[in-house]
PDB file of N, CA, C and O in Angstrom:
ATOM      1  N   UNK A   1       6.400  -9.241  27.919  1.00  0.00           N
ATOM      2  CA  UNK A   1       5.867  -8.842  26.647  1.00  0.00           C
ATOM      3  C   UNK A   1       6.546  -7.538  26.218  1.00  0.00           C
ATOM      4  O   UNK A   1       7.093  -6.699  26.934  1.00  0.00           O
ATOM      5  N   UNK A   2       6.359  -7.557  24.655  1.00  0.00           N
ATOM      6  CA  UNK A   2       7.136  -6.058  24.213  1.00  0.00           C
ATOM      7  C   UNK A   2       6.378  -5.237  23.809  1.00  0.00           C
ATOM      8  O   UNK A   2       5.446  -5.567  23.076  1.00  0.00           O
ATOM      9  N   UNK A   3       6.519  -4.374  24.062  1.00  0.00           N
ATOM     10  CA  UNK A   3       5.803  -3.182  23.308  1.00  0.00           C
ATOM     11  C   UNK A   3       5.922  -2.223  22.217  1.00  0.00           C
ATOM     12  O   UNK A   3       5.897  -1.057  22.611  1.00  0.00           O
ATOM     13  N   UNK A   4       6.048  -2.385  20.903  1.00  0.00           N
ATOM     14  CA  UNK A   4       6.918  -1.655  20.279  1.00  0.00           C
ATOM     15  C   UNK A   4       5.931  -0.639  20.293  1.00  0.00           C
ATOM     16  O   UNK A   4       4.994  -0.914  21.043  1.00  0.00           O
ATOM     17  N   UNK A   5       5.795   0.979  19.419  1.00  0.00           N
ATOM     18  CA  UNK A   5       5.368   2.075  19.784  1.00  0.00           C
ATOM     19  C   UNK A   5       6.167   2.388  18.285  1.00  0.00           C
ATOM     20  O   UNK A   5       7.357   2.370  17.968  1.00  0.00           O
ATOM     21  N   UNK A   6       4.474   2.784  17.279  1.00  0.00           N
ATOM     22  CA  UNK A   6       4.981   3.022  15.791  1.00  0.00           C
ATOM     23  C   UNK A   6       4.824   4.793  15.711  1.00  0.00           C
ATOM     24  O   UNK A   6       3.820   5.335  16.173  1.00  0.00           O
ATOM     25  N   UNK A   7       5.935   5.583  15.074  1.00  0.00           N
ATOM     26  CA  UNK A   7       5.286   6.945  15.140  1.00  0.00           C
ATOM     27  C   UNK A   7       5.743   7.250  13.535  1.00  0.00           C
ATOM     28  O   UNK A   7       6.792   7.321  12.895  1.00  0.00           O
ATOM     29  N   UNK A   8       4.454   7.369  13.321  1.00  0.00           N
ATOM     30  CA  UNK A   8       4.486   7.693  11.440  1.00  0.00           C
ATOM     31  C   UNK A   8       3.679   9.473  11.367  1.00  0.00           C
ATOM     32  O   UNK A   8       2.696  10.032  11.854  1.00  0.00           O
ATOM     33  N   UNK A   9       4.662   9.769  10.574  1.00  0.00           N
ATOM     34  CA  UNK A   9       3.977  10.836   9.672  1.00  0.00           C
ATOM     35  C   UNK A   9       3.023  10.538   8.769  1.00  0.00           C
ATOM     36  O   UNK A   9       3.231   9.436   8.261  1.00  0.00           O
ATOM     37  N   UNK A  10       1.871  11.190   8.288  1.00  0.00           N
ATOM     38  CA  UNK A  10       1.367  10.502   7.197  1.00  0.00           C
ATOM     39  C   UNK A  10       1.089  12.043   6.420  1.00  0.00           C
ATOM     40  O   UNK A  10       0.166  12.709   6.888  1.00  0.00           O
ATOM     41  N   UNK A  11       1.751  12.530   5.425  1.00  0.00           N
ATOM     42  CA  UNK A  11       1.463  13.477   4.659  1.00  0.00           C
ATOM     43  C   UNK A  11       1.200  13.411   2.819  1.00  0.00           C
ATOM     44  O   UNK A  11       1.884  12.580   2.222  1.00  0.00           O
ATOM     45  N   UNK A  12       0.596  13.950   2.306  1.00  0.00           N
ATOM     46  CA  UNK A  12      -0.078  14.130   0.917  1.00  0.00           C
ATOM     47  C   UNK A  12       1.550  13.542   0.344  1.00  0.00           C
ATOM     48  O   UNK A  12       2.586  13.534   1.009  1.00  0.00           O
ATOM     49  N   UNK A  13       1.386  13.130  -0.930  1.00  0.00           N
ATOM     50  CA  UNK A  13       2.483  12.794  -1.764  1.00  0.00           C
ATOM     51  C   UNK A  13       2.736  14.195  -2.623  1.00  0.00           C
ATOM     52  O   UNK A  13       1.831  14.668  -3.311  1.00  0.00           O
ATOM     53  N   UNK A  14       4.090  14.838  -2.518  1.00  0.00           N
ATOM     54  CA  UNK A  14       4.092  15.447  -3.116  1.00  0.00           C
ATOM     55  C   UNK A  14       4.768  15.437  -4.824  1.00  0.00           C
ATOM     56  O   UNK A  14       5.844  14.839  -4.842  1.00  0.00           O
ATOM     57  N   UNK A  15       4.550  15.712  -5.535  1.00  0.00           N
ATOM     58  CA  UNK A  15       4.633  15.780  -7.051  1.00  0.00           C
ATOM     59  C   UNK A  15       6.284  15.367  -7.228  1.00  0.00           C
ATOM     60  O   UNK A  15       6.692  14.642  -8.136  1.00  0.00           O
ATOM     61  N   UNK A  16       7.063  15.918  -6.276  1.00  0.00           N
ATOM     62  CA  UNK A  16       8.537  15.210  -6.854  1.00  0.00           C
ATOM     63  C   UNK A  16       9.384  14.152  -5.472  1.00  0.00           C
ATOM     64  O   UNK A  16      10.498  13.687  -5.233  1.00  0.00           O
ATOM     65  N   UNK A  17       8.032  14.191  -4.867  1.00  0.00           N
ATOM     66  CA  UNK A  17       8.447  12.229  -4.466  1.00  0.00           C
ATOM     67  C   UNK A  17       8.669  11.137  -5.003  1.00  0.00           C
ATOM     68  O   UNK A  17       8.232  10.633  -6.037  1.00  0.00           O
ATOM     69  N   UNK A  18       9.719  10.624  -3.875  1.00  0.00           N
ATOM     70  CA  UNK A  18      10.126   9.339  -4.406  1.00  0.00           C
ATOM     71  C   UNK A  18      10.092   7.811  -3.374  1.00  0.00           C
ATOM     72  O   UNK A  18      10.311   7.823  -2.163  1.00  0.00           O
ATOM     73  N   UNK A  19       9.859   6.914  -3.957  1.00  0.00           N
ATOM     74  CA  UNK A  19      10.163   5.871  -3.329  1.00  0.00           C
ATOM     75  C   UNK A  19       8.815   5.347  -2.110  1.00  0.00           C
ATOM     76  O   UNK A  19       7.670   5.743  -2.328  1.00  0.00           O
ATOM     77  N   UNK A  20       8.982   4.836  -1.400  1.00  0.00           N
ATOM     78  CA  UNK A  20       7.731   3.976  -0.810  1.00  0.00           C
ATOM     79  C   UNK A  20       6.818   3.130  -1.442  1.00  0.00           C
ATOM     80  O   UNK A  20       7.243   2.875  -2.568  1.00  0.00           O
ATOM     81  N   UNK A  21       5.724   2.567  -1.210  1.00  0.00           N
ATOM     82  CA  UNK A  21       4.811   1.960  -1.428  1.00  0.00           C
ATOM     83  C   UNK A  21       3.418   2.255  -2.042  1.00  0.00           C
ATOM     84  O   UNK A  21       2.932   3.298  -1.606  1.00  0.00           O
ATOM     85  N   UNK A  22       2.623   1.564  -2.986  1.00  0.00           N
ATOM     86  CA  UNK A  22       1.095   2.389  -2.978  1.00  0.00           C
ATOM     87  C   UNK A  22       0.699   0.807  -1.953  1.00  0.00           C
ATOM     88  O   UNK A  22       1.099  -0.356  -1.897  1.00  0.00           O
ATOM     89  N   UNK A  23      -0.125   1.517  -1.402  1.00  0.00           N
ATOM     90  CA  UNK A  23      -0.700   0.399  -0.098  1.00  0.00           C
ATOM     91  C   UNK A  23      -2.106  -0.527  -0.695  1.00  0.00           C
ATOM     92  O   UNK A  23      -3.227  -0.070  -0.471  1.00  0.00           O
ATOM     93  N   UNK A  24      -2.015  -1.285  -1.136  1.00  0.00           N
ATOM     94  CA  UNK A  24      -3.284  -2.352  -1.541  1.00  0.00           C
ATOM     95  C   UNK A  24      -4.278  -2.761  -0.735  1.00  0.00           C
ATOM     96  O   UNK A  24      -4.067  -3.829  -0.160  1.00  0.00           O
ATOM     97  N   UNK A  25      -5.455  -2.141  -0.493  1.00  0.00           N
ATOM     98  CA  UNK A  25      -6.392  -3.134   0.501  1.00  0.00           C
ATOM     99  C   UNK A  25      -5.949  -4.000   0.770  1.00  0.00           C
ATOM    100  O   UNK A  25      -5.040  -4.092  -0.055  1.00  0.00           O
ATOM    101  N   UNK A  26      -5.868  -5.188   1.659  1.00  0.00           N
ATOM    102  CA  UNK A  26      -6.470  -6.164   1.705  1.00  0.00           C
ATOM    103  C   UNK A  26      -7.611  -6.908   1.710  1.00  0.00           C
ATOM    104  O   UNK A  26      -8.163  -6.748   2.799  1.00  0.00           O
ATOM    105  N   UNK A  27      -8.309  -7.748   0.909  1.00  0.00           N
ATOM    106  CA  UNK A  27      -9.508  -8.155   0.605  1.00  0.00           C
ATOM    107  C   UNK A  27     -10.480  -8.237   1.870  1.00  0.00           C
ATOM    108  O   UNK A  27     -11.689  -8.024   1.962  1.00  0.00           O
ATOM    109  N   UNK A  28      -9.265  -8.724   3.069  1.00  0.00           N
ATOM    110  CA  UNK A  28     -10.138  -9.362   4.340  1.00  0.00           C
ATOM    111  C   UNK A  28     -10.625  -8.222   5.189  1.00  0.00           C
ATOM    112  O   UNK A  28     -11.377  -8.384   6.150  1.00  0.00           O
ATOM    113  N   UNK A  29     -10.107  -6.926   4.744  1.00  0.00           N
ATOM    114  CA  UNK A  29     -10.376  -5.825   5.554  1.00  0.00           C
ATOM    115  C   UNK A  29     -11.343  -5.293   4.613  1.00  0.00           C
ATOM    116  O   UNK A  29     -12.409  -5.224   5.224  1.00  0.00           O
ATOM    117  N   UNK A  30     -11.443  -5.012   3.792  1.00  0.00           N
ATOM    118  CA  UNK A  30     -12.660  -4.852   2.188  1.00  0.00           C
ATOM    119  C   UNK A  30     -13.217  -5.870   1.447  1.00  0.00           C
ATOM    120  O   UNK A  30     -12.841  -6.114   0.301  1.00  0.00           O
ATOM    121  N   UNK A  31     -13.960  -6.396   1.932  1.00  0.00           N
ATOM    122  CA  UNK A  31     -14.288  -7.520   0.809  1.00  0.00           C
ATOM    123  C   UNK A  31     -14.922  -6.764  -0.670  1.00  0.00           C
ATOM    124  O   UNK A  31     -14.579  -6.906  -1.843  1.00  0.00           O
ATOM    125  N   UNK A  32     -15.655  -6.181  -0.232  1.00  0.00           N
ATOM    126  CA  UNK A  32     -16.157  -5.273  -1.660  1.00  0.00           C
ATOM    127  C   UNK A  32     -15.573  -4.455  -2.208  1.00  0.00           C
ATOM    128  O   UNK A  32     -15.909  -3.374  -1.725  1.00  0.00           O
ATOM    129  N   UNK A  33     -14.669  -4.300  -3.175  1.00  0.00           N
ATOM    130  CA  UNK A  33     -14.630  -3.339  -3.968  1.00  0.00           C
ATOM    131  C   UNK A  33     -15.015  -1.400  -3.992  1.00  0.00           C
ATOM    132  O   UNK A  33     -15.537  -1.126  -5.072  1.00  0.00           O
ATOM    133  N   UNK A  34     -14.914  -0.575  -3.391  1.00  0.00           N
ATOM    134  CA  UNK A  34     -15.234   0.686  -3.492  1.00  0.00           C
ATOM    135  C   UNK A  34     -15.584   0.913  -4.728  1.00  0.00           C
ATOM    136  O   UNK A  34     -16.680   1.466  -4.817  1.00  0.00           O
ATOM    137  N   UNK A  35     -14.890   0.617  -6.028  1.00  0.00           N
ATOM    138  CA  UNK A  35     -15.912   1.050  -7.191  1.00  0.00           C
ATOM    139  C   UNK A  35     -15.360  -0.151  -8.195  1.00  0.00           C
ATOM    140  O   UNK A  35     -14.603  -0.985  -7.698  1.00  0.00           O
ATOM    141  N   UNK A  36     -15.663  -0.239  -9.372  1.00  0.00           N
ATOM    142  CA  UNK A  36     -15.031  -1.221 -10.140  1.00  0.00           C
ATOM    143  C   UNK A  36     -14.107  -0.748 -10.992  1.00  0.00           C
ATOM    144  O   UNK A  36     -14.307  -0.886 -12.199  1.00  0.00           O
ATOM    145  N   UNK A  37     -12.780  -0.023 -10.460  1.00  0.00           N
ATOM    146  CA  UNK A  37     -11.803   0.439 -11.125  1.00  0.00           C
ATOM    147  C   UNK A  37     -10.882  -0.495 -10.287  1.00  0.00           C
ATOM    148  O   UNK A  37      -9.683  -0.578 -10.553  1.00  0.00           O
ATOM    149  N   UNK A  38     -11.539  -1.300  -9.125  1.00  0.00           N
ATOM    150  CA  UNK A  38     -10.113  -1.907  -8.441  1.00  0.00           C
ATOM    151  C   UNK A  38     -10.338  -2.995  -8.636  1.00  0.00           C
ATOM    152  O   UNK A  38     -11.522  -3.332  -8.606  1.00  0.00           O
ATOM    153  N   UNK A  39      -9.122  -4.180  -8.966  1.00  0.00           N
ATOM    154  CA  UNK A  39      -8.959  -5.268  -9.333  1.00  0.00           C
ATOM    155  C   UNK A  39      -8.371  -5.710  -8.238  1.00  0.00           C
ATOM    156  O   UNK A  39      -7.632  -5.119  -7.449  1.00  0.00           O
ATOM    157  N   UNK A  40      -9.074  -7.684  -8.264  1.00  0.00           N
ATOM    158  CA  UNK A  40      -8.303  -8.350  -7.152  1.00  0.00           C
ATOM    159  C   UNK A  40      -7.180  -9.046  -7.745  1.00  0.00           C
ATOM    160  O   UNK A  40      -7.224  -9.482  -8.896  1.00  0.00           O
ATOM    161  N   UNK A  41      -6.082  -9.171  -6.914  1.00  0.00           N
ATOM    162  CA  UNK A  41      -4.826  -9.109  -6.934  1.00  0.00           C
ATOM    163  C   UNK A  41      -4.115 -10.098  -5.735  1.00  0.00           C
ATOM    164  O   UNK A  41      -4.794 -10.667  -4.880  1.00  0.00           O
ATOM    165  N   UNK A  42      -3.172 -10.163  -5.791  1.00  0.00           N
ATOM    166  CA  UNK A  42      -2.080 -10.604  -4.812  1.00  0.00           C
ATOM    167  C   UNK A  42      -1.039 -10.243  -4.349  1.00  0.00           C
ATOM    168  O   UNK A  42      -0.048 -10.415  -5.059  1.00  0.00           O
ATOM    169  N   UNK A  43      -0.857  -9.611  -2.998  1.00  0.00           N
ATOM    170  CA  UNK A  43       0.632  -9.119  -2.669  1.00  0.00           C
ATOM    171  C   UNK A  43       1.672  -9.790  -3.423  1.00  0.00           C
ATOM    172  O   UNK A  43       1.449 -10.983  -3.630  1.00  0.00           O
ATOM    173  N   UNK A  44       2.644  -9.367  -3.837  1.00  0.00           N
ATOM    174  CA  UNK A  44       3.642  -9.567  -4.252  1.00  0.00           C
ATOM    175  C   UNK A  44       4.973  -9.964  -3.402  1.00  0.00           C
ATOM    176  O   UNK A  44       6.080 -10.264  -3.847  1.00  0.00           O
ATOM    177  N   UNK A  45       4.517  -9.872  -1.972  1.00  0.00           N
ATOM    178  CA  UNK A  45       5.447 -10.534  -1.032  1.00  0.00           C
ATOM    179  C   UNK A  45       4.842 -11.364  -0.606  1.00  0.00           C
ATOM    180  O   UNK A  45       5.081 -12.550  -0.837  1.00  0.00           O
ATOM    181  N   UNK A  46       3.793 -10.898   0.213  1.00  0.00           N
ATOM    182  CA  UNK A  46       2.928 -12.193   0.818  1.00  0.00           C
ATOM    183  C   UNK A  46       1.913 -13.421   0.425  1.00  0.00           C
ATOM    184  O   UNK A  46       1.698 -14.488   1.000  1.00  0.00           O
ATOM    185  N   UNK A  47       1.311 -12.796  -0.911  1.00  0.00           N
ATOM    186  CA  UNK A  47       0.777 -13.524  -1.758  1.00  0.00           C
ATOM    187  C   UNK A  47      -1.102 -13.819  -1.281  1.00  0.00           C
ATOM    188  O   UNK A  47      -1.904 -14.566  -1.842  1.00  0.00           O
ATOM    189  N   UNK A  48      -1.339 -12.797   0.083  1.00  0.00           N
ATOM    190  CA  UNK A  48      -2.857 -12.443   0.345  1.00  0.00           C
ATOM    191  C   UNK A  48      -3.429 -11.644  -0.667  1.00  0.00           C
ATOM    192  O   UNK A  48      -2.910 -10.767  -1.357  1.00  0.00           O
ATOM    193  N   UNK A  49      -4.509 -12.058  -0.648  1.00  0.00           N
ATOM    194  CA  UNK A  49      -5.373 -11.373  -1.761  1.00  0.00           C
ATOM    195  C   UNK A  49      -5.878  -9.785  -1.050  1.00  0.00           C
ATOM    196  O   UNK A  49      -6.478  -9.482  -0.018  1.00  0.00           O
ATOM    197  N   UNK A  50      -5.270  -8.979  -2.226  1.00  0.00           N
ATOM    198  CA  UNK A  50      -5.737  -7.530  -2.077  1.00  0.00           C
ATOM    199  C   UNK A  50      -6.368  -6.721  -3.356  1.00  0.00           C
ATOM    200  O   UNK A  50      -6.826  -7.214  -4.387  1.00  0.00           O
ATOM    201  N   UNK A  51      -6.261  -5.325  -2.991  1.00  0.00           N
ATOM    202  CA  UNK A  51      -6.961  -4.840  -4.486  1.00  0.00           C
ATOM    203  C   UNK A  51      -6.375  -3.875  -4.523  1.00  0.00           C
ATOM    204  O   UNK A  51      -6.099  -3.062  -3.641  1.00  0.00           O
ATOM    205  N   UNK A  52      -5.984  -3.946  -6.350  1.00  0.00           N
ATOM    206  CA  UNK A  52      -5.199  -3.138  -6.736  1.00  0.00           C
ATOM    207  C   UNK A  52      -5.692  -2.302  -7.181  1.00  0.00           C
ATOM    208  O   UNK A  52      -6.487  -2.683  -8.041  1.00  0.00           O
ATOM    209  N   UNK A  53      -5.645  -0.688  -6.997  1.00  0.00           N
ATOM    210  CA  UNK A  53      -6.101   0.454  -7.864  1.00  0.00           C
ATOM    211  C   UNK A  53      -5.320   1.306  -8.117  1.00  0.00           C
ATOM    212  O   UNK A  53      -4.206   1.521  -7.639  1.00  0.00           O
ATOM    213  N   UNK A  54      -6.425   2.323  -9.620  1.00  0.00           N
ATOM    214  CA  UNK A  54      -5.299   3.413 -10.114  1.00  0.00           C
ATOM    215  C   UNK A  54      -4.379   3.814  -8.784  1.00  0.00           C
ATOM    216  O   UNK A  54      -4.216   3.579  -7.587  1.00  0.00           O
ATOM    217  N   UNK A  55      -3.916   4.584  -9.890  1.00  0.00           N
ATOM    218  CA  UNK A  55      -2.731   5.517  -9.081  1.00  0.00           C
ATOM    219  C   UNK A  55      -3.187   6.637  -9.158  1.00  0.00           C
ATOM    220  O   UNK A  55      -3.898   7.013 -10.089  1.00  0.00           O
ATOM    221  N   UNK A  56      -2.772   7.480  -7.986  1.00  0.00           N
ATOM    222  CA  UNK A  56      -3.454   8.718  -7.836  1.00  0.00           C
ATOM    223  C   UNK A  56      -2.884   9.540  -8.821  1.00  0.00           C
ATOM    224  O   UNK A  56      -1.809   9.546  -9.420  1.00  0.00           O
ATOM    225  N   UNK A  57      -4.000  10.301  -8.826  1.00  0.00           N
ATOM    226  CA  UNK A  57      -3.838  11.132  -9.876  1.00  0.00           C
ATOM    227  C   UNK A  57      -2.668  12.507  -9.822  1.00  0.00           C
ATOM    228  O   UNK A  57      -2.594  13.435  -9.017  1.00  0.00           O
ATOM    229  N   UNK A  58      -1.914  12.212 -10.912  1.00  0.00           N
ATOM    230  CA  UNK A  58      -0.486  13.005 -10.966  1.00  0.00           C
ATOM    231  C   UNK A  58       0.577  11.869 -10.560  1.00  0.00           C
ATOM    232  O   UNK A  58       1.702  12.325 -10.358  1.00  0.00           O
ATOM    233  N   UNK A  59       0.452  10.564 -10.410  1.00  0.00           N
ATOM    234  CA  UNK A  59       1.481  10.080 -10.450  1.00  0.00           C
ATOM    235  C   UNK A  59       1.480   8.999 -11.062  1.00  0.00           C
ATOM    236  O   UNK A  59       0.475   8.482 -11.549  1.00  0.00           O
ATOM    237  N   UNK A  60       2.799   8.475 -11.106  1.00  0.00           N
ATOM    238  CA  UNK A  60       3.479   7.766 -11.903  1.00  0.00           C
ATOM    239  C   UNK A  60       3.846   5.958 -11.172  1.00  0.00           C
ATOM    240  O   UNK A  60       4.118   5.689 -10.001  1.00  0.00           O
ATOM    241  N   UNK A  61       3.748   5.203 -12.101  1.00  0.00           N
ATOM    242  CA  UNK A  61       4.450   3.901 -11.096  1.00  0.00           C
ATOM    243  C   UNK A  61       5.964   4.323 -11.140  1.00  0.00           C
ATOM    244  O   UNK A  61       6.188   4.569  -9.955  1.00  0.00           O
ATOM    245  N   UNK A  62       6.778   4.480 -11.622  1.00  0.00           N
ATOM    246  CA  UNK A  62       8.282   4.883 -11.179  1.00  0.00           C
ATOM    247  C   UNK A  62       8.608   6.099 -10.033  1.00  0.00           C
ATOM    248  O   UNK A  62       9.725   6.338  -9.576  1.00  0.00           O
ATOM    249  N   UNK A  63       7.372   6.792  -9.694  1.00  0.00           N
ATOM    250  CA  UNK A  63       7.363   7.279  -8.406  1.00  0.00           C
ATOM    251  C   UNK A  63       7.913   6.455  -6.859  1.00  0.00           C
ATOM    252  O   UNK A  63       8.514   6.814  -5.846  1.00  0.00           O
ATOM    253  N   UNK A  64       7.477   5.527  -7.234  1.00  0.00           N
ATOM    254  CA  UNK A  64       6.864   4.547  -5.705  1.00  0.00           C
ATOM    255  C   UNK A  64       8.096   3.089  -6.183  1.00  0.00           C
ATOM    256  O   UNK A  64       8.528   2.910  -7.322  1.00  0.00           O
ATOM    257  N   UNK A  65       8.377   2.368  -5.155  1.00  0.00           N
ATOM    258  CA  UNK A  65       9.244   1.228  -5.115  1.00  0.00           C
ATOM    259  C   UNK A  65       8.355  -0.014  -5.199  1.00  0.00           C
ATOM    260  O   UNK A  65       8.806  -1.154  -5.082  1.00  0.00           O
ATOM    261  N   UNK A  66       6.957   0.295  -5.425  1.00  0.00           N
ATOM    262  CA  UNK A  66       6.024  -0.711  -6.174  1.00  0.00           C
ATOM    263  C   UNK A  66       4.885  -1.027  -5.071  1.00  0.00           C
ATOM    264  O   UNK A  66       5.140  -0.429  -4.025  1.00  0.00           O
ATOM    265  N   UNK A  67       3.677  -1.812  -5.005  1.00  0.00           N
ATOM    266  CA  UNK A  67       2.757  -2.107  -4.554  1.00  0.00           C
ATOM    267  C   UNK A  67       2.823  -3.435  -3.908  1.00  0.00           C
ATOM    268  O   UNK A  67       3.222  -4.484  -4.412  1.00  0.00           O
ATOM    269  N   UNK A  68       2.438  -3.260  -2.892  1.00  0.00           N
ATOM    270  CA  UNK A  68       2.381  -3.857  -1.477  1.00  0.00           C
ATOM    271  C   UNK A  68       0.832  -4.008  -0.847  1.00  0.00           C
ATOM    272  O   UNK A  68       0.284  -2.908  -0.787  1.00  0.00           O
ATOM    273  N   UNK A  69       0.040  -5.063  -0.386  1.00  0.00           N
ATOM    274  CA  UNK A  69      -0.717  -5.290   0.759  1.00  0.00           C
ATOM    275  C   UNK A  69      -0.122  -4.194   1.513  1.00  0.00           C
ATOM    276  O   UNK A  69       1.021  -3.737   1.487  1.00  0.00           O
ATOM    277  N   UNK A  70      -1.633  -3.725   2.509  1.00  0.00           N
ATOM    278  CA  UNK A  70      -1.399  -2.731   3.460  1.00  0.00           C
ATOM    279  C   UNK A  70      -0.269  -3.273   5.032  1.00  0.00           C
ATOM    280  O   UNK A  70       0.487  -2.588   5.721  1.00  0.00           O
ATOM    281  N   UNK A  71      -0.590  -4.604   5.100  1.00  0.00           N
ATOM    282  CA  UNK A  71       0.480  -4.826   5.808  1.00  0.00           C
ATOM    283  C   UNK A  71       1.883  -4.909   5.214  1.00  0.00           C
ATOM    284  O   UNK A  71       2.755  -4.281   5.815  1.00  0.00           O
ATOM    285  N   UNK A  72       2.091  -5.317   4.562  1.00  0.00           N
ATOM    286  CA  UNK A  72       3.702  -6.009   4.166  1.00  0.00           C
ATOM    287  C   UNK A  72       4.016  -4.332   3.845  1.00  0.00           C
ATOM    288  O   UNK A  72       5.175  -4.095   4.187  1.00  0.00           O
ATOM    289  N   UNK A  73       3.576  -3.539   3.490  1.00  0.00           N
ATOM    290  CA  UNK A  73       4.156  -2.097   3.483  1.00  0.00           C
ATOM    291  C   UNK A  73       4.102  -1.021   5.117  1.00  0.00           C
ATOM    292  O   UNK A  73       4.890  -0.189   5.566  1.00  0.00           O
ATOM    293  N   UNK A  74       3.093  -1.435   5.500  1.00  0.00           N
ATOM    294  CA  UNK A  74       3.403  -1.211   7.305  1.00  0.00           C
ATOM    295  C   UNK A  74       4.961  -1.643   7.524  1.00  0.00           C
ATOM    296  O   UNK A  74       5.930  -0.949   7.829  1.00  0.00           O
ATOM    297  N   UNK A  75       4.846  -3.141   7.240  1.00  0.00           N
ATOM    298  CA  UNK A  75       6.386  -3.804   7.863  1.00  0.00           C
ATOM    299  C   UNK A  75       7.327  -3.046   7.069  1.00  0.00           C
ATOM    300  O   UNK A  75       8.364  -2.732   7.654  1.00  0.00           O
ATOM    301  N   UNK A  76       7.208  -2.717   5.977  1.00  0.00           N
ATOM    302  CA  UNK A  76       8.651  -2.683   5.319  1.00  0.00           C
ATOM    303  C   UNK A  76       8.928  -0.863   5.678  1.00  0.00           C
ATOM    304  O   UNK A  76       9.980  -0.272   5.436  1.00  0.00           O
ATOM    305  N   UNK A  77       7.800  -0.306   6.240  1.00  0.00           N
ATOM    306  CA  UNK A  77       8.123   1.038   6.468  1.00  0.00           C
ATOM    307  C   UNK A  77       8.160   0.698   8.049  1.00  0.00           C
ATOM    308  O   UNK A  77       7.775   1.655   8.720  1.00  0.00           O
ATOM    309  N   UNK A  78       8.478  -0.274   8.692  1.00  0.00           N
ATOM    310  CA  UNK A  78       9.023   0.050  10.167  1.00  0.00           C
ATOM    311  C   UNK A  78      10.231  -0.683  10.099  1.00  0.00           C
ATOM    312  O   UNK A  78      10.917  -0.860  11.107  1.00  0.00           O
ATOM    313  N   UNK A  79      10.553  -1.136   8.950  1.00  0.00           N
ATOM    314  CA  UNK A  79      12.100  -1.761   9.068  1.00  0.00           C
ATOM    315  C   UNK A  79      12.038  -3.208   8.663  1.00  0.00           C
ATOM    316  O   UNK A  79      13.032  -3.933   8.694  1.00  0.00           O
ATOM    317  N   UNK A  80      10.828  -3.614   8.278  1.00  0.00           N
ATOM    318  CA  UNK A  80      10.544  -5.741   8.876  1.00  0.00           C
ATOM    319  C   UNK A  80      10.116  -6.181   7.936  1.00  0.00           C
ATOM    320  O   UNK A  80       9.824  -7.377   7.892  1.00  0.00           O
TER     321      UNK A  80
END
């Protein structure tokens, strides 16, 4: 068996970042909604149902390389 071993930074977005992901629930990990500003949706790679919400505040969608399920943006930030 393999073991891979993930080591992520996870720091605040700062104001003149670029590029990555906004990470989408997935429905199966939230079934409810946190408030009703988030809409259900579909990854755009994988096509599981997630939920899409604003964008944090101070940013922009041309910030980010677009919205992703919380997995398919795991993978694509370890390389996969």
């Amino acid at each position: 068996m393999t073991v891979r071993k993930m080591n992520v930074m996870i720091e605040p977005r700062n104001p003149t970042g670029r590029g990555g992901y906004l990470m989408m629930p997935l429905q199966a990990n939230v079934p409810v909604p946190s408030d009703d500003t988030w809409r259900l949706t579909n990854c755009p790679k994988c096509g599981r149902e997630c939920w899409s919400r604003p964008l944090p505040e101070g940013c922009t969608e041309d910030m980010f390389d677009g919205r992703l399920c919380t997995m398919c943006a795991l993978r694509a930030g370890m390389g996969n």
